[in-house]
C-alpha positions as CSV (number, residue, x, y, z in Angstrom):
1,X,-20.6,-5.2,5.9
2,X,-17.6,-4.3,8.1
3,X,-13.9,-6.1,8.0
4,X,-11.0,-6.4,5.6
5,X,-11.7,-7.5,1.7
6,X,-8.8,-8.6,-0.3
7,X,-9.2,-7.7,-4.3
8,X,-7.3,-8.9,-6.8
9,X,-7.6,-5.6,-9.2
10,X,-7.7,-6.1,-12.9
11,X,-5.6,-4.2,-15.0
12,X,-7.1,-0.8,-16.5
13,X,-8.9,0.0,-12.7
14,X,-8.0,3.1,-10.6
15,X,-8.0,1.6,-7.1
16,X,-10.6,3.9,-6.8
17,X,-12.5,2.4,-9.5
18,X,-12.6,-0.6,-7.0
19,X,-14.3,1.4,-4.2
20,X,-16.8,2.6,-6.5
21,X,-17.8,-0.6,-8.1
22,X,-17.7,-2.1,-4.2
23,X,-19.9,0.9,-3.4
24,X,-22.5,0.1,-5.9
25,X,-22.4,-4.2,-6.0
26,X,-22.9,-3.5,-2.1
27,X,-25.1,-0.2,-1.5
28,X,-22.5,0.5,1.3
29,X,-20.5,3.6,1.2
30,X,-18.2,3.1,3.8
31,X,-15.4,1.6,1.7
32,X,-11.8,2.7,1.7
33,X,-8.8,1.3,0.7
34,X,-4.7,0.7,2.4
35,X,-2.9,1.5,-0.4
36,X,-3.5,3.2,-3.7
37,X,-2.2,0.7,-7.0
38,X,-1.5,1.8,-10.5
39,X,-4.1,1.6,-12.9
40,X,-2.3,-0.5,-14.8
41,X,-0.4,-2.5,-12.2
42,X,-2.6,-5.8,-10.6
43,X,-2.8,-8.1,-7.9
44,X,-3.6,-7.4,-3.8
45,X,-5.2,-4.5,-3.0
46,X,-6.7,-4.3,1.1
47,X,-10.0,-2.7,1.0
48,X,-11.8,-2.0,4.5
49,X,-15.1,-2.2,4.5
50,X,-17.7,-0.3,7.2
51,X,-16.2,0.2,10.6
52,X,-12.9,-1.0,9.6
53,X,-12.3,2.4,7.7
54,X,-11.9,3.4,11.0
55,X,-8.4,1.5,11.6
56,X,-6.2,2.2,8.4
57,X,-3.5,4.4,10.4
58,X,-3.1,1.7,13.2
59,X,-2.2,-1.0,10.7
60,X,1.3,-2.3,11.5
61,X,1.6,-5.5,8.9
62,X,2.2,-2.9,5.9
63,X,5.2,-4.1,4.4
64,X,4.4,-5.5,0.4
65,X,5.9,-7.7,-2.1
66,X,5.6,-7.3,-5.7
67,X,6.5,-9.2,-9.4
68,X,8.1,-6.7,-11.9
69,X,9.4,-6.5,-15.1
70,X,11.8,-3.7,-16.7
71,X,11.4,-2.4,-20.1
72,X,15.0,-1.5,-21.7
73,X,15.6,0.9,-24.8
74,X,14.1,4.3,-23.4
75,X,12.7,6.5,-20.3
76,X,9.0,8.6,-19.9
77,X,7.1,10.4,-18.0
78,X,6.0,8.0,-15.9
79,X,8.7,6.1,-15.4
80,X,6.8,3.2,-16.7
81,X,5.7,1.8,-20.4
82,X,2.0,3.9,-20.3
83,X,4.1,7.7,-20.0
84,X,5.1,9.5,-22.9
85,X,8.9,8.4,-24.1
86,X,11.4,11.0,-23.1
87,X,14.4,9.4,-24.7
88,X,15.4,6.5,-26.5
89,X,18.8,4.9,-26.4
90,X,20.3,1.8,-28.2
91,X,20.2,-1.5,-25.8
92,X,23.2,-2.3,-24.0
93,X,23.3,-6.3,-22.8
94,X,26.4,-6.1,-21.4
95,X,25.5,-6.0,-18.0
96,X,24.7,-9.1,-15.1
97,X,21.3,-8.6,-14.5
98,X,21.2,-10.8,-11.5
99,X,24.4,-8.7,-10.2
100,X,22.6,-5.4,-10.9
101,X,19.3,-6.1,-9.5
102,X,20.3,-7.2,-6.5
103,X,22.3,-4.4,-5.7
104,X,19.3,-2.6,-4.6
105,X,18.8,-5.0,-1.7
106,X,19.0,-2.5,1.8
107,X,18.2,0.7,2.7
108,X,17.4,3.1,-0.5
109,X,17.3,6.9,-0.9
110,X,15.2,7.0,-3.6
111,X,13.5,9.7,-5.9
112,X,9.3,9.3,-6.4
113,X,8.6,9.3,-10.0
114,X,7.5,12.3,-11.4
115,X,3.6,10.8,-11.9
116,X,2.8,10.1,-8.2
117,X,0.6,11.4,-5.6
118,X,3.9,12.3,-3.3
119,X,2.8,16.1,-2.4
120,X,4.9,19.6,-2.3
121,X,3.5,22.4,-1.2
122,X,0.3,20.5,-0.6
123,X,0.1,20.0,-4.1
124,X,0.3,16.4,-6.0
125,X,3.6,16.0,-8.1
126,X,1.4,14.3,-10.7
127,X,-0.6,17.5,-10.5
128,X,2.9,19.5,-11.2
129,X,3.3,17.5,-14.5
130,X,-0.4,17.8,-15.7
131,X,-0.5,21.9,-15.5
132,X,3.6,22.1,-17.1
133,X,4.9,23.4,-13.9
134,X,8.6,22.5,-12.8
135,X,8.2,19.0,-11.0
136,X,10.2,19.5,-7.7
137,X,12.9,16.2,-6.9
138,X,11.4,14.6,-4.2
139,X,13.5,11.7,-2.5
140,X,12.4,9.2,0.5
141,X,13.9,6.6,2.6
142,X,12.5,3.0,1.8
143,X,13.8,-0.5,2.6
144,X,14.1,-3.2,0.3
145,X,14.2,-6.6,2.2
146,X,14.8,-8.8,-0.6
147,X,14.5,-8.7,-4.1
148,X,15.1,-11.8,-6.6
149,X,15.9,-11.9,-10.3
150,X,13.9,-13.7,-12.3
151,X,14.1,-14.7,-16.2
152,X,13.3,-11.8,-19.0
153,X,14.3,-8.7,-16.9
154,X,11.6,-9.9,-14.2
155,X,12.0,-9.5,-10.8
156,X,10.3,-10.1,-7.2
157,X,10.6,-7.8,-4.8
158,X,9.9,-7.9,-0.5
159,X,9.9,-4.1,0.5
160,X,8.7,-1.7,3.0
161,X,5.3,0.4,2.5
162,X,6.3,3.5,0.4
163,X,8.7,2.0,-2.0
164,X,7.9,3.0,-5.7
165,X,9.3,-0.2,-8.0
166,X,8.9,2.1,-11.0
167,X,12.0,4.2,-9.4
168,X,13.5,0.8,-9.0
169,X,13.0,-0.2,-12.8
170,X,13.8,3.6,-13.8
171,X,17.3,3.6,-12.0
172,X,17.8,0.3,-13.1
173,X,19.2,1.8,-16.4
174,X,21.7,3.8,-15.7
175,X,23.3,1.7,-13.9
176,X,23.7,-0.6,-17.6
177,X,24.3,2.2,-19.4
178,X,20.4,1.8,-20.4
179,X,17.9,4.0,-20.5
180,X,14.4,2.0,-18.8
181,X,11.3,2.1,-17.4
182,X,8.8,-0.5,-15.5
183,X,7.2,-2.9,-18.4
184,X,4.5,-4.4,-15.6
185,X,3.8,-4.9,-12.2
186,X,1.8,-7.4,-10.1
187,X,1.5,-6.8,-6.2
188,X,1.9,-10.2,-4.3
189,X,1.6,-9.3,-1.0
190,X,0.5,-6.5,1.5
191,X,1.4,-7.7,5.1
192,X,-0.2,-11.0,5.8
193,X,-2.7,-11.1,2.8
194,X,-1.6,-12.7,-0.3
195,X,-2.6,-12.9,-4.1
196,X,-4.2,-16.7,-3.5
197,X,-6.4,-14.6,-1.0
198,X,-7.7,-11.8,-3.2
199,X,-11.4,-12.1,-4.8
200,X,-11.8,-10.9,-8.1
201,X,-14.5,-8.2,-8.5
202,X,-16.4,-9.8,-11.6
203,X,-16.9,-13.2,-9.1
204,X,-18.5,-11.2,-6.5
205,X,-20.5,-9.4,-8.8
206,X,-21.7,-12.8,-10.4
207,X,-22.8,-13.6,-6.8
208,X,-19.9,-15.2,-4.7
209,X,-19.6,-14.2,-1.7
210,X,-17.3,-11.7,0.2
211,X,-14.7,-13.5,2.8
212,X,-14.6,-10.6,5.2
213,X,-11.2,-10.5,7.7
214,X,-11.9,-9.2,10.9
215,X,-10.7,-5.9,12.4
216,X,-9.5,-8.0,15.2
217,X,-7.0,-10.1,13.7
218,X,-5.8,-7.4,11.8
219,X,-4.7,-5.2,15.1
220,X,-3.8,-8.2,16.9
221,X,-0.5,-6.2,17.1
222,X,-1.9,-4.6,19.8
223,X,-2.8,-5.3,23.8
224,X,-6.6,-6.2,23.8
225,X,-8.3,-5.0,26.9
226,X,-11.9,-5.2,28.4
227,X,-11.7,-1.9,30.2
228,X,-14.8,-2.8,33.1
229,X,-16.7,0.6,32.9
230,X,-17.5,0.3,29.1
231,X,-20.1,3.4,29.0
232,X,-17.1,5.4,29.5
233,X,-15.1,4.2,26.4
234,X,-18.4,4.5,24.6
235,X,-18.0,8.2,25.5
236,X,-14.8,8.7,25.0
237,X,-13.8,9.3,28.4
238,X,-10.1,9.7,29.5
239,X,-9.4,6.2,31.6
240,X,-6.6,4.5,33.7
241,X,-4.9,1.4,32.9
242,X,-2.1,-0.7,34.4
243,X,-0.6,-1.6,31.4
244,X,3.2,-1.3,29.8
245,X,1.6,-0.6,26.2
246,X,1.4,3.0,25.0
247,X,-1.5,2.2,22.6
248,X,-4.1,-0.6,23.3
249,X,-7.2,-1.8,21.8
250,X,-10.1,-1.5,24.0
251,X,-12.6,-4.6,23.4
252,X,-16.2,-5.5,24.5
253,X,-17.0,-9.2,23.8
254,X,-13.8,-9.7,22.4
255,X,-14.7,-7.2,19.4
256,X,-12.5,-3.9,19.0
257,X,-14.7,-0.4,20.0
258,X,-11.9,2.1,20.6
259,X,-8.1,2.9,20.4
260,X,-6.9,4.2,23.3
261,X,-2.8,6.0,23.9
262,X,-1.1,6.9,26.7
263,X,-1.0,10.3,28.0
264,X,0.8,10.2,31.3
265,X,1.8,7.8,33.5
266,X,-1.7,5.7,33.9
267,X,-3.4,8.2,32.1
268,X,-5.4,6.7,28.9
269,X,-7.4,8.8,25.8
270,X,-9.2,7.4,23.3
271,X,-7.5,8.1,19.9
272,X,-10.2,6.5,17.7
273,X,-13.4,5.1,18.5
274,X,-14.6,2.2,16.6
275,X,-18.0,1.5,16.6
């Protein structure tokens, strides 16, 4: 079973609660996933599935969108509803929410919640919350391409891979002289692969069947080539190509086998085999 799987994952699930269920419906091991999702967040999660485990850092189409909703009245933990409260503070609804939320449209500096797998010091910030050590500010530049207010604090958000909308919903307060926190979350969108795309995992147990993207379409970002002495790719030999591109995709019947980047000049190495 190799290519791209698109899950819609329920509510309550790890996202790697998903690979283990996968694991087990499929007696396959090689399962890994793009990107992790809340527990309690749903909606798209990519899942690559034998030899496409193999391509997850040449992705390019990484950008996600996501449905939100804020949750006025008080901050946690977490910086969403499921954290212990830190503070509570009477609701101000003075404010334009349309006005505010949009504001956060462009380039944003912002801070990782303190529950997050962002690492210090090789160490999980999550991980510097469970054991009541000092959770060091972390900060990181993300883009927000759009992002659309909807009715009952909701919003819908287009934004670059990396971009925690629980900061969003967290800094949302201040800015209202609130205190808040994200209510829910539903992920839309990762790259080209939508929600109306994603299987759910109790169908495919009950016996439908897996639509399975190829690894080709998915690196179709890059220059596929059919490099004429293929024993050499096979083992992993250093090559020479007339090509512009820095990186290509070596094919053999049209089906990806290796990853090849530029050393020098015509100078080729494979980076990843794929097979």
């Amino acid at each position: 079973m190799d290519g791209i799987l698109i899950i819609n994952k329920p509510k309550g699930m790890t996202s790697h609660d998903v690979i283990s269920r996968l694991r087990k419906l499929y007696h396959q091991k090689k399962f890994g996933h793009t990107g992790t999702l809340d527990p309690d967040a749903t909606g798209v999660l990519v899942v690559l599935c034998g030899k496409a485990c193999k391509i997850n850092q040449f992705l390019a189409d990484t950008d996600k969108k996501y449905i939100a909703k804020i949750q006025l009245g008080y901050s946690t933990t977490t910086d969403d509803i499921h954290g212990d409260v830190l503070d509570r503070k009477p609701i101000d609804e003075n404010f334009d929410f349309d006005s505010v939320i949009s504001s956060f449209q462009g380039p944003c500096h912002q801070r990782v919640p303190m529950t997050s797998n962002k690492k210090v010091n090789g160490m999980k910030l999550l991980d510097y919350q469970r054991k009541g050590l000092p959770v060091p500010e972390v900060y990181q530049d993300v883009m927000i391409y759009a992002i659309k207010p909807l009715e009952d604090l909701s919003f819908e958000i287009a934004c670059s891979s990396g971009t925690y909308v629980r900061s969003i919903c967290r800094d949302f307060g201040p800015l209202t002289n609130n205190l808040s926190c994200m209510a829910s979350l539903v992920r839309t969108q990762v790259g080209r692969f939508t929600l109306s795309q994603a299987q759910d995992l109790d169908n495919l147990a009950n016996g439908e069947k897996p639509v399975l993207y190829s690894i080709r379409s998915v690196l179709d970002h890059l220059p596929m080539i059919a490099y004429p002495d293929i024993h050499a790719i096979y083992q992993g030999k250093t090559i020479h190509l007339d090509t512009d591109y820095d990186r290509v995709c070596i094919v053999e019947n049209k089906e990806p086998i290796a990853i090849y980047d530029r050393i020098e000049e015509d100078i080729f190495h494979s980076k990843r085999g794929l097979w």
